[in-house]
C-alpha positions in Angstrom: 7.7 0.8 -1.1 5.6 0.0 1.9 2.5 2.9 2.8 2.9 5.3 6.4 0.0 4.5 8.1 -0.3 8.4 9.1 0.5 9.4 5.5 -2.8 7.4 4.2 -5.1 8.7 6.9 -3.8 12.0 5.7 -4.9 11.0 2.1 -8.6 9.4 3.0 -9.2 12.7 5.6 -8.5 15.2 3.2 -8.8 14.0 -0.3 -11.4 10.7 0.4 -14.0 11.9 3.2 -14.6 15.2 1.7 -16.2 13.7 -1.3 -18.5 11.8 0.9 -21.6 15.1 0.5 -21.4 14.9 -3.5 -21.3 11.0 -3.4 -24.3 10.2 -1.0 -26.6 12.9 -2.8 -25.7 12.4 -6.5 -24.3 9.4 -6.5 -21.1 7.2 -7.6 -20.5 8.9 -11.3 -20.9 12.4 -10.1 -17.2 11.6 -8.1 -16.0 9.1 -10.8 -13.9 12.0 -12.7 -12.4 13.4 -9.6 -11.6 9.3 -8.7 -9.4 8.6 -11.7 -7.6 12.0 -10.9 -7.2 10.4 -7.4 -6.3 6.7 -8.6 -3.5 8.4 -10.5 -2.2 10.4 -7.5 -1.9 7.2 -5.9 -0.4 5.5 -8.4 2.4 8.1 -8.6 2.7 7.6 -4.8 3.7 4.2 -5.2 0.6 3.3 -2.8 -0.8 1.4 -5.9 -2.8 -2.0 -5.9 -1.3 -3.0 -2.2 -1.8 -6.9 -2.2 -1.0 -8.1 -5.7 2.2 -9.2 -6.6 5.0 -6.3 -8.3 5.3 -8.3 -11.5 1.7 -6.8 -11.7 2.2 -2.7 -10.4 1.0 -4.0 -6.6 3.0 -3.8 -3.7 3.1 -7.5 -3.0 2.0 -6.6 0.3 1.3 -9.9 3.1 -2.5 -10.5 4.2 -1.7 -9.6 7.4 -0.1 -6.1 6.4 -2.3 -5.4 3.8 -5.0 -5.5 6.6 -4.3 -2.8 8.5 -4.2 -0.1 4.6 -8.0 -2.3 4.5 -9.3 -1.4 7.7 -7.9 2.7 6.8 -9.3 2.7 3.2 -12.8 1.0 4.8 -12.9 4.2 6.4 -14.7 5.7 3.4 -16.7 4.1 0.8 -14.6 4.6 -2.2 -11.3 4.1 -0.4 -10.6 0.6 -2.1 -11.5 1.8 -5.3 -9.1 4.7 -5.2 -6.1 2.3 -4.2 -7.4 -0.4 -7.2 -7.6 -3.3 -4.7 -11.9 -3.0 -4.4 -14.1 -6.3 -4.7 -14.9 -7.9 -7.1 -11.7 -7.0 -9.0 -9.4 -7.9 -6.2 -10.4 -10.9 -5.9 -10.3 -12.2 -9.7 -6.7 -10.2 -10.1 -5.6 -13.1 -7.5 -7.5 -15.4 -9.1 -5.7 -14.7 -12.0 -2.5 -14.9 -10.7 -2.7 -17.9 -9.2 -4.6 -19.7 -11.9 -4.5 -18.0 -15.2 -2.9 -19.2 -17.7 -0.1 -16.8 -19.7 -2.5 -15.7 -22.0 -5.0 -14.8 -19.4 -2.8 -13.0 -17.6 -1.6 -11.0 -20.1 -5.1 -10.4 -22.1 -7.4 -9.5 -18.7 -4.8 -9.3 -15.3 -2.9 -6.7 -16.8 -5.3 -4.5 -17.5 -7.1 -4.8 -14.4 -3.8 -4.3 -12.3 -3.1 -1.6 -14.2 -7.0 0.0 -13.4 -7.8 0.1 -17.0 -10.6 -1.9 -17.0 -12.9 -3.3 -14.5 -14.6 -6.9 -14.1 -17.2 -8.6 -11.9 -17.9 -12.5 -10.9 -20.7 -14.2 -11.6 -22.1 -16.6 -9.0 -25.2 -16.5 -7.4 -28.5 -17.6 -8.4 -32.0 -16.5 -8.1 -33.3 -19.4 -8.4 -31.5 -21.1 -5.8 -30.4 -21.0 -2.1 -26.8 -19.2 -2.1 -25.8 -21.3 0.8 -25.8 -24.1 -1.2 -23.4 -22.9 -4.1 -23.0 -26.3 -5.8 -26.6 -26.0 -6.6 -27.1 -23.6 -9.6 -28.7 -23.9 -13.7 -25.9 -22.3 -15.4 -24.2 -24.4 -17.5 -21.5 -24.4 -20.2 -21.5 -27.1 -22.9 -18.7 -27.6 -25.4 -19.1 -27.2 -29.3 -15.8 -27.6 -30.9 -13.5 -25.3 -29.3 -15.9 -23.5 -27.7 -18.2 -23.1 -24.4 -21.8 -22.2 -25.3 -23.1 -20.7 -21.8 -26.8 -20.8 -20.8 -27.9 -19.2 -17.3 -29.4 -16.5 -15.0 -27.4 -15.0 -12.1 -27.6 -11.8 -10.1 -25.5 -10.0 -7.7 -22.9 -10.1 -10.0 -21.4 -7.0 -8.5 -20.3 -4.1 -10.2 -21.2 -5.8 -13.9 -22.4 -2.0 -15.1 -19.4 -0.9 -16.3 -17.3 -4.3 -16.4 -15.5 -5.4 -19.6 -15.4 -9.1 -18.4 -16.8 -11.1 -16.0 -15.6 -14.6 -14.4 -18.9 -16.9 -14.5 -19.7 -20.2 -12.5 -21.1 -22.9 -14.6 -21.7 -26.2 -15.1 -19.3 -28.1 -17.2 -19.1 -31.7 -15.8 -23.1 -32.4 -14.8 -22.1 -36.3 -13.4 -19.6 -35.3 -11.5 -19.6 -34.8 -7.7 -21.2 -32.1 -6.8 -17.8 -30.2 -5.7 -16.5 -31.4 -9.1 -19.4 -29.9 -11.4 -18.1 -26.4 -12.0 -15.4 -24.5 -14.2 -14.8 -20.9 -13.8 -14.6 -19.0 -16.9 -14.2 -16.0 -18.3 -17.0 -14.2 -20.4 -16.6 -10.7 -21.9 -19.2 -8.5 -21.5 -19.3 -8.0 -25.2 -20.1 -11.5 -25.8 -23.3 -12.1 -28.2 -25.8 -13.5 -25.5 -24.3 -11.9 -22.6 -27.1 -9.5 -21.4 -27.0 -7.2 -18.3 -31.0 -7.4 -17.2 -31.0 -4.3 -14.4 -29.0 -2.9 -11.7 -30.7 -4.3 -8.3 -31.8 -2.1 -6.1 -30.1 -2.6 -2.1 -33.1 -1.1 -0.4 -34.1 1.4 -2.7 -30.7 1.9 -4.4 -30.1 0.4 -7.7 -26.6 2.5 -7.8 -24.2 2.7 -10.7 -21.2 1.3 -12.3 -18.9 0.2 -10.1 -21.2 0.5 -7.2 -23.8 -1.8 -8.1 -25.1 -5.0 -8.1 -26.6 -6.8 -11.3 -28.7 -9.2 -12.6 -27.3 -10.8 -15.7 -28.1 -13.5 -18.2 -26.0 -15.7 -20.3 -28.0 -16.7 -23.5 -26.1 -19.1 -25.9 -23.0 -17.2 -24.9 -20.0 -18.5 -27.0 -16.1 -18.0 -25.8 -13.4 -20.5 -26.8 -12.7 -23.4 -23.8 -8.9 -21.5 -23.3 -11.3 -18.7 -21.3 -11.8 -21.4 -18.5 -9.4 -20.5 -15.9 -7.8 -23.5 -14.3 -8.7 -27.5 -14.7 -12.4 -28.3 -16.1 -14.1 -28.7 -12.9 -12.0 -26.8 -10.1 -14.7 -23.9 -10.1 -15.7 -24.6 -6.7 -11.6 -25.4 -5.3 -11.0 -21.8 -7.1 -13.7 -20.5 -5.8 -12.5 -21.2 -2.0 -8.5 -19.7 -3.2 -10.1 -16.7 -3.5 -12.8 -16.6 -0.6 -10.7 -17.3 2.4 -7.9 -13.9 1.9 -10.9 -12.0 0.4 -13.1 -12.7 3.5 -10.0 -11.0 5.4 -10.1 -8.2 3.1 -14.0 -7.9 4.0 -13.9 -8.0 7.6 -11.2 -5.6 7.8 -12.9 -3.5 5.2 -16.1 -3.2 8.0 -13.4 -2.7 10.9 -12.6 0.4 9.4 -16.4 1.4 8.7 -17.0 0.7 12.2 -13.8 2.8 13.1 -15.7 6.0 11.8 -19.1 5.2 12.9 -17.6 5.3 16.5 -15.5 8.5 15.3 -18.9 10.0 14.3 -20.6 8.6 17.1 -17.7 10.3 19.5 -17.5 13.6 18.0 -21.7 14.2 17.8 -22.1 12.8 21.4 -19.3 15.4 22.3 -20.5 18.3 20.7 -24.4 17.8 20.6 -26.3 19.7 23.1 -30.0 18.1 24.3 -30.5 21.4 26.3 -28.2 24.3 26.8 -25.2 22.7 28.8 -26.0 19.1 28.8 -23.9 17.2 26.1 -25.8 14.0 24.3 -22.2 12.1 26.1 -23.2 12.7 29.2 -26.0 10.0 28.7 -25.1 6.8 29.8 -26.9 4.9 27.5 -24.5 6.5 24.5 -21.5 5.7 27.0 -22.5 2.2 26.8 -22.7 2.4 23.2 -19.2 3.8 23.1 -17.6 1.1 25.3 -19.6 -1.6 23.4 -18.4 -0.7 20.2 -14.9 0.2 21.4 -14.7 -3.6 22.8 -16.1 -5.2 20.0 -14.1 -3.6 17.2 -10.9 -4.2 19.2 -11.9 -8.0 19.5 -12.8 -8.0 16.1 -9.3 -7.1 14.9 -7.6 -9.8 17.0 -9.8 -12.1 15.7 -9.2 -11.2 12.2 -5.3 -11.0 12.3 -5.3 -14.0 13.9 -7.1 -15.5 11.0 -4.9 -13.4 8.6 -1.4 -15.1 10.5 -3.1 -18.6 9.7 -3.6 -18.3 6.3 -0.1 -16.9 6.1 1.7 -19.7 7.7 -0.7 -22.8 6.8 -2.9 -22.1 4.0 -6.6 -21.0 3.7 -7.8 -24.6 4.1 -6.2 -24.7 7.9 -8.1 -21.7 8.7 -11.4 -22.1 7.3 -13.2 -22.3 10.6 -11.3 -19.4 11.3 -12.4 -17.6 8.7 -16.0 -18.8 9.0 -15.7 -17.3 12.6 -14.5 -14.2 11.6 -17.1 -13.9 8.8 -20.1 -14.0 11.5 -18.5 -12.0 14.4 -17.8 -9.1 12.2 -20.3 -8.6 10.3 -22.5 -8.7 13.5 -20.4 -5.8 15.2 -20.7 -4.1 11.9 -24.5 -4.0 12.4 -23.9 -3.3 15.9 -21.8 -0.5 15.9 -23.8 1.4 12.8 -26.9 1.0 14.6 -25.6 2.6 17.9 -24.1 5.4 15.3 -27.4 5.4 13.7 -29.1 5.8 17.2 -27.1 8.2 18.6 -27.0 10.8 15.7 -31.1 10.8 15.9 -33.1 11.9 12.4 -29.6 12.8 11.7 -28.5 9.1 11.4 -30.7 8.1 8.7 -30.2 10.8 6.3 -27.7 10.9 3.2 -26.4 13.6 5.1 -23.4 11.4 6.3 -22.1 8.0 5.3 -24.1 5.9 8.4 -27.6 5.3 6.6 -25.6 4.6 3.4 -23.5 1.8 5.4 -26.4 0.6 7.0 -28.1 0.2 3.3 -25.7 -1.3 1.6 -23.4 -3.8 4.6 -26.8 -5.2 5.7 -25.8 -7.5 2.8 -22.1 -8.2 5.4 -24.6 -11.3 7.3 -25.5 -12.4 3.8 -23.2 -12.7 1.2 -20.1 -14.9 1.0 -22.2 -17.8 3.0 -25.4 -16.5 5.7 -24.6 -16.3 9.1 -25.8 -19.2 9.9 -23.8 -21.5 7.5 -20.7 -20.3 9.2 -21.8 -20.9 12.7 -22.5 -24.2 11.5 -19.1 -24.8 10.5 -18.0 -23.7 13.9 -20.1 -25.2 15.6 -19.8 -28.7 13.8 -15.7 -28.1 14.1 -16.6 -28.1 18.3 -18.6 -31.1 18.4 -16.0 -33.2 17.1 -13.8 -33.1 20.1 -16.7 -34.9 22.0 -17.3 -37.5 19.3 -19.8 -36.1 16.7 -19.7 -35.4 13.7 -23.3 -34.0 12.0 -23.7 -34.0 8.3 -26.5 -32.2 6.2 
């Protein structure tokens, strides 16, 4: 069953958006009953779980198709979680799929398909630089059968809530640094497994699934079949799941920056700055208007584009791709909510509408999933070979 385009911005105008008031001023729990009534409507719509594969509930829906239902659900912050296909669990469902083994599947990717439990990934490092991933303190050491895990991480999103996480650590210390680090798979449950605080994203520490955590793995014991793929292939793994979720992403903030222009619009139409004389009649917000309208349009291009070459040759052939993507995007996502922002006045930094929440929380977009700057490295470094150099770190 494929999704109407019309029929889902039917769905996120008149059952998402209006929970927007009650979700900004109480928070992500006070909505979370009214959620599961709307993850079941969409279930029973057949809309369910879009991009996984239909031996799992999903659609089985291709990158590039499944872009366009991202950019619509982006149009509201809890439109991914509605349709079950929200990071982090996204992301480790096709982890999963790929890599798990039977067992795996059938213990954690079922139940996660099926929006029964949630889960979060364990990564990054306070203690070290997250542009250098290979560089982290968590380890895993065998005993017996087991992995005893030792190690501090944080932004381990949406942990509050979780009933497993997937964890980077160190298994093979001698190796090459690519070659270090397994992936495996630690329930929350686990003796040793400690969730330390929600952070706080500029004031907001948030809750359960829209959250960020700090977590630490003391003498945490699961058996070695948790470790999902070949002892080692954390950081191969790792890039299977980054180059189609960095697609999800950037068309995720397409559709944020969709209805920050659509807000934009509609107050510069109908705002007044004296009796007669509209706020659109400014040229400054006219500029702001085209500016954004050009960017998200070139944005889109660039991002299908990127979506057609992981398709056809794999997410190794378009990793510079990717990487350009990752930095364009995110910097017309900060663009076009801080024209939104501008144009709405006092307005635009209240919890009265979504902007100042976006602005809070996608600040993160220039960060996360390599800095800015480590992708225009890659792009940059990918140009300078066709004249003959080649730079390394």
């Amino acid at each position: 069953m494929s999704i109407s385009l019309v029929d889902l911005q039917n769905f996120v105008n008149s059952e998402l958006i209006p929970l927007e008031p009650i979700f900004l001023q109480q928070g992500f729990g006070a909505i979370l009953p009214k959620l599961h009534e709307l993850r079941e409507n969409v279930r029973q719509r057949g809309w369910w779980l879009p991009p996984l594969s239909r031996l799992y509930g999903g659609l089985g829906m291709p990158l590039t198709e499944f872009a366009a239902i991202s950019e619509e659900l982006g149009r509201t912050p809890t439109g991914h979680y509605v349709f079950n296909c929200q990071a982090p669990d996204v992301g480790n469902m096709e982890l999963l799929h790929m890599h798990g083994s039977a067992d795996q599947q059938a213990r954690w990717l079922m139940p996660l398909a099926f929006g029964d439990i949630r889960s979060c990934f364990a990564m990054t490092e306070p203690e070290h630089a997250g542009s250098n991933p290979v560089w982290m303190d968590t380890h895993a050491v065998k005993d017996s059968d087991d992995y005893v895990i030792n190690g501090h991480k944080w932004f381990t999103s949406s942990a509050d809530g979780a009933a497993f996480t997937i964890v980077m650590a160190v298994t093979n210390p001698d190796a090459a640094p690519h070659l270090r680090a397994s992936q495996i798979i630690v329930p929350l449950d686990t003796p040793g497994f400690k969730l330390v605080r929600n952070v706080k994203i500029m004031g907001e520490a948030g809750e359960d699934w829209s959250s960020h955590a700090e977590v630490r793995f003391e003498h945490c014991r699961v058996p070695q079949s948790n470790r999902i793929g070949g002892e080692g292939a954390g950081f191969a793994l790792a890039q299977d799941r980054l180059g189609p979720g960095r697609i999800h992403h950037c068309m995720r903030w397409i559709g944020i920056c969709e209805r920050a222009l659509e807000l934009m619009c509609r107050h510069a139409a109908t705002r007044e700055l004296s009796p007669g004389v509209m706020l659109g009649s400014r040229q400054v917000v006219q500029h702001w208007i085209a500016e954004s309208r050009a960017d998200i349009n070139a944005a889109r291009l660039m991002v299908m584009d990127a979506a057609h070459k992981i398709e056809s040759k794999g997410a190794y052939a378009a990793r510079v791709e990717v990487s350009t993507i990752k930095y364009f995007v995110a910097g017309v996502l900060q663009r076009t909510l801080d024209h939104a922002i501008q144009a709405h006045g006092a307005l635009g930094i209240t919890d009265d509408i979504p902007l100042s929440w976006w602005y809070r929380h996608e600040r993160g977009a220039r960060i996360y999933d390599g800095a800015d700057e480590v992708h225009k490295n890659v792009v940059a470094r990918q140009e300078l070979k066709k004249y003959g150099v080649n730079f390394r770190d």
